[in-house]
C-alpha positions in Angstrom: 22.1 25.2 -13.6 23.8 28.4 -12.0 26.0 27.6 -9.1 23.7 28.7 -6.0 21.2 26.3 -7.5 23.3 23.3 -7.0 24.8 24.3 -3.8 20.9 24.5 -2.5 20.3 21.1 -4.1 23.4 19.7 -2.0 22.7 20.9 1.1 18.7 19.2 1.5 17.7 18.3 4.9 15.9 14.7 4.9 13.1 14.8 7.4 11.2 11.6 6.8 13.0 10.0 8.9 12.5 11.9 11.7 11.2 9.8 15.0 7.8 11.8 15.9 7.7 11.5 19.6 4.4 10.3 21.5 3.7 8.2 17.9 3.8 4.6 17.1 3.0 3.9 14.1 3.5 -0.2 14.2 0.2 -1.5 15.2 -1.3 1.3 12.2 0.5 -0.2 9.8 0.1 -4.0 10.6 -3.8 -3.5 10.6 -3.7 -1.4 7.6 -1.6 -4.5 5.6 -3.9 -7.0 7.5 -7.2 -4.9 6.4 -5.6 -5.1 2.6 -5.0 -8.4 2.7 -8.4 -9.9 3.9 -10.3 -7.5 1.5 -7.8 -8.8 -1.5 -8.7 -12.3 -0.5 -12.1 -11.8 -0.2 -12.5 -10.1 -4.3 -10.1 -12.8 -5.5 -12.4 -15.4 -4.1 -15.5 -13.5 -5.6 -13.8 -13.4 -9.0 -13.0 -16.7 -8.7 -16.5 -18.3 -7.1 -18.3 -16.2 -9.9 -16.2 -17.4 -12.8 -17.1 -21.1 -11.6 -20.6 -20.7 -11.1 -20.5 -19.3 -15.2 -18.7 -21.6 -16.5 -21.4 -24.9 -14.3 -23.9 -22.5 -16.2 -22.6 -22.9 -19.6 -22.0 -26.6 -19.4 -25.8 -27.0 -18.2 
């Protein structure tokens, strides 16, 4: 690496943590986790309610 290339590599500006003003992102992010989690639970509970209802069939 020549030597311009690392001084540009050390001197990178971060600017994800900027604070965007006017937006709050909080409520966006606790429904999106909430809207994640109910649709998780409901697929597990289809996985699982289908899995039961083959295996009552197979016993039958």
């Amino acid at each position: 690496m020549a030597a311009h290339e690392i001084l540009a590599a050390t001197n990178a500006v971060v600017t994800l943590d900027v604070a965007l003003p006017g937006i709050v992102w909080p409520w966006f992010v606790t429904m999106n986790m909430w809207a994640k989690s109910i649709g998780t639970g409901v697929i597990f509970m289809l996985f699982i309610l289908i899995e039961k209802c083959t295996q009552n069939q197979l016993r039958s």
